[in-house]
Biopython code that builds the backbone (N, CA, C, O; Angstrom):
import numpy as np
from Bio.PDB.StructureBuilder import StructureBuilder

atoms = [
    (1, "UNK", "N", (96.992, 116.730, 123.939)),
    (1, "UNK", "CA", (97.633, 116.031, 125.042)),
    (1, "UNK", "C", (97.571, 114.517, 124.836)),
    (1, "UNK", "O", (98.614, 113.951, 125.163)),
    (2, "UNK", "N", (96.713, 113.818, 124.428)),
    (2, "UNK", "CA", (95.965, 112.377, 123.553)),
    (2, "UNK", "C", (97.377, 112.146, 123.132)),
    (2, "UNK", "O", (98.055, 111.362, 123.796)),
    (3, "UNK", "N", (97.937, 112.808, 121.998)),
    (3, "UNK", "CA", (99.032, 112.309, 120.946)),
    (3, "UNK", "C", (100.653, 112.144, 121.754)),
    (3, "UNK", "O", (101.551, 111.343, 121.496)),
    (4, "UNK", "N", (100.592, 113.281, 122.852)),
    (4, "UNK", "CA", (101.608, 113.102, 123.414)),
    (4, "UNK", "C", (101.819, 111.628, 124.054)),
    (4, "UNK", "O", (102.656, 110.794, 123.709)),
    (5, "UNK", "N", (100.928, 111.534, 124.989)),
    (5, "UNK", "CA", (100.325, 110.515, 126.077)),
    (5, "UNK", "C", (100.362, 108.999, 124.999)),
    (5, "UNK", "O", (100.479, 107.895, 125.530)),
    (6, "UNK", "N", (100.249, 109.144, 123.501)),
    (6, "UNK", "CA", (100.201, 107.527, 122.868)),
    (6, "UNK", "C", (101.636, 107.830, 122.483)),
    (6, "UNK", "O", (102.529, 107.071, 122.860)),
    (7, "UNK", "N", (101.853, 108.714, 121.880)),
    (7, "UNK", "CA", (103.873, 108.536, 121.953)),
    (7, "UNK", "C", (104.083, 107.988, 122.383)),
    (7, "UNK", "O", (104.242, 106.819, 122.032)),
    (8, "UNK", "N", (104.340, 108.759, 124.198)),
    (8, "UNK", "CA", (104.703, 107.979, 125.236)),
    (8, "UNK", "C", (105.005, 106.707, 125.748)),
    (8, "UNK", "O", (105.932, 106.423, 126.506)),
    (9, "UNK", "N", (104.123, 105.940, 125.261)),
    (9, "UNK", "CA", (103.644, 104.833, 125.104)),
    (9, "UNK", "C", (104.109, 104.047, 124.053)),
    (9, "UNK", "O", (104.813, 103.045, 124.173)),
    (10, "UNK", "N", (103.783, 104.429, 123.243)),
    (10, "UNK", "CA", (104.673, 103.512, 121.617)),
    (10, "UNK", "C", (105.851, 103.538, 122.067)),
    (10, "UNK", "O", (106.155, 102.448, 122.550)),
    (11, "UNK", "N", (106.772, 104.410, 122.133)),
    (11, "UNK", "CA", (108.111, 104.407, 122.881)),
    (11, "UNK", "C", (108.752, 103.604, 123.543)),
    (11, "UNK", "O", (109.778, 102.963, 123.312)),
    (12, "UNK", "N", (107.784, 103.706, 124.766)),
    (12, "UNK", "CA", (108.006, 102.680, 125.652)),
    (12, "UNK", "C", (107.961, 101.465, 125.525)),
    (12, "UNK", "O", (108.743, 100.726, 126.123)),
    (13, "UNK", "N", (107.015, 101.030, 124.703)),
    (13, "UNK", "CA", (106.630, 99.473, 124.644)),
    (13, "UNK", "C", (108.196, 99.088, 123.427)),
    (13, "UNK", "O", (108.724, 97.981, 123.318)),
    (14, "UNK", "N", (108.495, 99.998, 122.892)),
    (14, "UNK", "CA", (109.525, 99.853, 121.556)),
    (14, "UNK", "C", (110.709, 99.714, 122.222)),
    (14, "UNK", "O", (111.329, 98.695, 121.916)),
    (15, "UNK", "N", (111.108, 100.274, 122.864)),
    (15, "UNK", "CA", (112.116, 100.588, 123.512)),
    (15, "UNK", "C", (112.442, 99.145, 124.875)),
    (15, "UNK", "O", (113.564, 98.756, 125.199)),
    (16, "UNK", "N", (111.434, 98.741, 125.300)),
    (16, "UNK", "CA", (111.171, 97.821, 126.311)),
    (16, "UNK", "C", (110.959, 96.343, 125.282)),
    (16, "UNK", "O", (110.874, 95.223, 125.787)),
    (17, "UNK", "N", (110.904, 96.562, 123.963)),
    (17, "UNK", "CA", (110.738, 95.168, 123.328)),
    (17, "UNK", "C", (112.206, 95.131, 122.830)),
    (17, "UNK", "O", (112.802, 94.096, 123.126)),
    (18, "UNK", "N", (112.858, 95.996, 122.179)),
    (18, "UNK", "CA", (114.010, 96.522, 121.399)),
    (18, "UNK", "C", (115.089, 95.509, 122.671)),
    (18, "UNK", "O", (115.822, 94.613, 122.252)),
    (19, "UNK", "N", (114.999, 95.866, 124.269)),
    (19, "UNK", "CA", (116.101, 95.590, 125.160)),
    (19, "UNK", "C", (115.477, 93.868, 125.443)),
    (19, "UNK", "O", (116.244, 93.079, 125.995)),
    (20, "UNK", "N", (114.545, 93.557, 125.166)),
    (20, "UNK", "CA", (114.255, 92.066, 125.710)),
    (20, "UNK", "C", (114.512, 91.297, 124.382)),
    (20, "UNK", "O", (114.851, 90.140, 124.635)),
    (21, "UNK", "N", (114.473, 91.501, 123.356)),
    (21, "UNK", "CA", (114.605, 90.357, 122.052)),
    (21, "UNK", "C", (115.825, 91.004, 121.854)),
    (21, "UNK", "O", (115.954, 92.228, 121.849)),
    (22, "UNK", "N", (116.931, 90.004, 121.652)),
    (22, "UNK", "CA", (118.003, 90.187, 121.373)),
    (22, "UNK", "C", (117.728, 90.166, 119.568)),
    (22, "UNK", "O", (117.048, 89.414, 118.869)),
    (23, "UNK", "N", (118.460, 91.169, 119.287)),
    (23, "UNK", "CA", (118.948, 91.474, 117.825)),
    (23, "UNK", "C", (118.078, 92.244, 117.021)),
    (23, "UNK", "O", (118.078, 92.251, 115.790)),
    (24, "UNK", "N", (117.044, 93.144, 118.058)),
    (24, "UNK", "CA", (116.141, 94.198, 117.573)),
    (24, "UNK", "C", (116.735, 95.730, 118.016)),
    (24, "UNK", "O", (116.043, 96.656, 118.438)),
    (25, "UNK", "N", (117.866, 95.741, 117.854)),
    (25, "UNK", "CA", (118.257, 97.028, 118.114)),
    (25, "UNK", "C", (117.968, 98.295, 117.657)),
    (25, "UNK", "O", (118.100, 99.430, 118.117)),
    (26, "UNK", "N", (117.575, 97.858, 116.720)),
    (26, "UNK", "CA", (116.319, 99.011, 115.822)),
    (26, "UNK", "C", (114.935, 99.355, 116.237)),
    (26, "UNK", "O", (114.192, 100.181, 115.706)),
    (27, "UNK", "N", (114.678, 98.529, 117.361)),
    (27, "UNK", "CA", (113.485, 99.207, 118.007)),
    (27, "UNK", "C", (114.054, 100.435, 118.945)),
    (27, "UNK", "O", (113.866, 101.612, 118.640)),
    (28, "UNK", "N", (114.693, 100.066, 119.992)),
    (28, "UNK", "CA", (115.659, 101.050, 120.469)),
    (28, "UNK", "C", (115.853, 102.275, 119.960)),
    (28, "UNK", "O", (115.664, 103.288, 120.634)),
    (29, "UNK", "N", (116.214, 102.293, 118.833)),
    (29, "UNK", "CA", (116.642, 103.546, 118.029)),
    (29, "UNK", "C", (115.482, 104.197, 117.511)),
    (29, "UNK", "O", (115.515, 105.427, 117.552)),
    (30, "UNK", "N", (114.106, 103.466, 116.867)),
    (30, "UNK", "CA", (113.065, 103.782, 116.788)),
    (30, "UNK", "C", (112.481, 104.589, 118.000)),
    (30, "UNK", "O", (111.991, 105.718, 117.990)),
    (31, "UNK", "N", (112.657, 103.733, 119.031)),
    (31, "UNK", "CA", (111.371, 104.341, 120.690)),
    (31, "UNK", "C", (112.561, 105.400, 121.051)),
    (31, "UNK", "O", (112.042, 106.313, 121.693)),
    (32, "UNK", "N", (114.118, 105.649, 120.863)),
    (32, "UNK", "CA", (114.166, 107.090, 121.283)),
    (32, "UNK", "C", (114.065, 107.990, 120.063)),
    (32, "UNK", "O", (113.619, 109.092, 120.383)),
    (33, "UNK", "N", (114.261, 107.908, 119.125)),
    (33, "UNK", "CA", (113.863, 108.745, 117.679)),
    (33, "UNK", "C", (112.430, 109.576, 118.754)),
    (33, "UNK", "O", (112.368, 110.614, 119.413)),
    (34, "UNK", "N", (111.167, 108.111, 118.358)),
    (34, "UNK", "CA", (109.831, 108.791, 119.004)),
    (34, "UNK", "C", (110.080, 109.871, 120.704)),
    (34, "UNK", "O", (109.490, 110.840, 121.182)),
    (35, "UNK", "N", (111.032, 109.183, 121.052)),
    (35, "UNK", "CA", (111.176, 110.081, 122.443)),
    (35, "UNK", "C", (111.420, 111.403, 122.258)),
    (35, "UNK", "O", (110.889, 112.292, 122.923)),
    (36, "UNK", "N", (112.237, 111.576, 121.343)),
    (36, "UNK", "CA", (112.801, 113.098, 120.827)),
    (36, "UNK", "C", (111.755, 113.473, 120.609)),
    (36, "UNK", "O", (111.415, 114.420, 121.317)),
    (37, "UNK", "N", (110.847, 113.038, 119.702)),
    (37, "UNK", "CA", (109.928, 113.791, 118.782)),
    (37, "UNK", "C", (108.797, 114.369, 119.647)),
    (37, "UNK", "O", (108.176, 115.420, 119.490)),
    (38, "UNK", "N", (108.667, 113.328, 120.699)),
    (38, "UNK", "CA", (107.295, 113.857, 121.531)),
    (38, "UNK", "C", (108.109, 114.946, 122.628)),
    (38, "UNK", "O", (107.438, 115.864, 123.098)),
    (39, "UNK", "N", (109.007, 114.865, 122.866)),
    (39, "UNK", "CA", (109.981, 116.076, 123.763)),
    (39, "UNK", "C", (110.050, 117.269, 122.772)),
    (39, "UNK", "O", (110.031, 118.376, 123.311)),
    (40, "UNK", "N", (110.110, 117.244, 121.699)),
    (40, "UNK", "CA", (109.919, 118.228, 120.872)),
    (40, "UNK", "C", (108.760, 119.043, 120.153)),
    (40, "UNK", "O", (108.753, 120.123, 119.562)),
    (41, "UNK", "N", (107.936, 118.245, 120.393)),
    (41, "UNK", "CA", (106.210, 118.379, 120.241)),
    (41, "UNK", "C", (106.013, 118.740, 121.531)),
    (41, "UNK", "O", (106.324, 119.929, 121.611)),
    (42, "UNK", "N", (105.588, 118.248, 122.790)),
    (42, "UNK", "CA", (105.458, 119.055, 123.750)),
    (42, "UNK", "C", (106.115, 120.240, 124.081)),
    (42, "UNK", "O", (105.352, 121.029, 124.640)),
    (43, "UNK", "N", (107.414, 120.710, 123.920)),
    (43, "UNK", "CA", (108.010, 121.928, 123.936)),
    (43, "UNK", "C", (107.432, 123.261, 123.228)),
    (43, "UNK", "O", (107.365, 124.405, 123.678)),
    (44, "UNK", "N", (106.960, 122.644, 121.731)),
    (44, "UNK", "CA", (106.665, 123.138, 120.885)),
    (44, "UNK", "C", (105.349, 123.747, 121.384)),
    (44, "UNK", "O", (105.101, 124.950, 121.298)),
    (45, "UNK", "N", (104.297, 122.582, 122.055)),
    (45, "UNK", "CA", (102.895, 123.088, 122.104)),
    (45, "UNK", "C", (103.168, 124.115, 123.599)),
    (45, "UNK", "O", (102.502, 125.140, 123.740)),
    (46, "UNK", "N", (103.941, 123.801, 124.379)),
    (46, "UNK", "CA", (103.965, 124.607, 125.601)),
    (46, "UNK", "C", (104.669, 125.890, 125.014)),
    (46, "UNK", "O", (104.047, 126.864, 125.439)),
    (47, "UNK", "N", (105.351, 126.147, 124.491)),
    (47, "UNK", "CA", (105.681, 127.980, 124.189)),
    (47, "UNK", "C", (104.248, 128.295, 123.551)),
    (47, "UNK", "O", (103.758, 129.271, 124.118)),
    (48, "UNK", "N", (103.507, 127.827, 122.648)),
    (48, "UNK", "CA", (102.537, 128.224, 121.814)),
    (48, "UNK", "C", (101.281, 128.634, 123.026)),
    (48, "UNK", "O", (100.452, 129.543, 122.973)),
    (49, "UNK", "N", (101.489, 127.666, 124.027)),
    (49, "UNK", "CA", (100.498, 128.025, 124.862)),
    (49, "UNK", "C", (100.727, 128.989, 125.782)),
    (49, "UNK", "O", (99.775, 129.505, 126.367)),
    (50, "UNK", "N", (101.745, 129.283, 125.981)),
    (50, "UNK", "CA", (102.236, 130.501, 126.823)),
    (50, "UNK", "C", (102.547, 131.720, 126.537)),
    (50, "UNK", "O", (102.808, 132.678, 127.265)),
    (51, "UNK", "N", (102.491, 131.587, 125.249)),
    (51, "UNK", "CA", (102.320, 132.623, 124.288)),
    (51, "UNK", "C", (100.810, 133.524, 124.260)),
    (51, "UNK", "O", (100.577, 134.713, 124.043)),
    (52, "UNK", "N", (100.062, 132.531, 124.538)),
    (52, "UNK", "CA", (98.380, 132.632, 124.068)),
    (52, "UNK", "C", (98.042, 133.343, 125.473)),
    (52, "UNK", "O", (97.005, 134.003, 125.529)),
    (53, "UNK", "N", (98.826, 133.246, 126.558)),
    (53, "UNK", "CA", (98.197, 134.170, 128.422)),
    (53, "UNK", "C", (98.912, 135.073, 128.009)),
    (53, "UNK", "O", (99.052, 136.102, 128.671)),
]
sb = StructureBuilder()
sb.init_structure("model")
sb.init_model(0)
sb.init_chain("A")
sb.init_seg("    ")
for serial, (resi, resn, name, xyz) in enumerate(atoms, 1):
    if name == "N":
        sb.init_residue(resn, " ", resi, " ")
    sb.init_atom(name, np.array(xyz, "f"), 0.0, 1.0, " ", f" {name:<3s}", serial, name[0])
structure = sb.get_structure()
């Protein structure tokens, strides 16, 4: 839950620096890349765990 929760976070701060400095549009694309990935990692760990009851 740790790894999800610092995603989260890297993301955000990327994504929130990406829209305030003009001409970093590549953070943007970076912090949702990471957005996918942790939406896809949590998905991933929640079937595995629902699997396990």
């Amino acid at each position: 839950m740790g790894i999800l929760v610092a995603l989260l976070v890297i993301w955000a701060v990327l994504v929130v620096l990406g829209i305030v400095v003009k001409g970093l549009f590549w953070l943007i694309i970076v912090g949702a890349v990471l957005f996918v990935a942790t939406g896809v990692i949590g998905f991933v760990k929640r079937e595995a765990l629902g699997r396990r009851r």
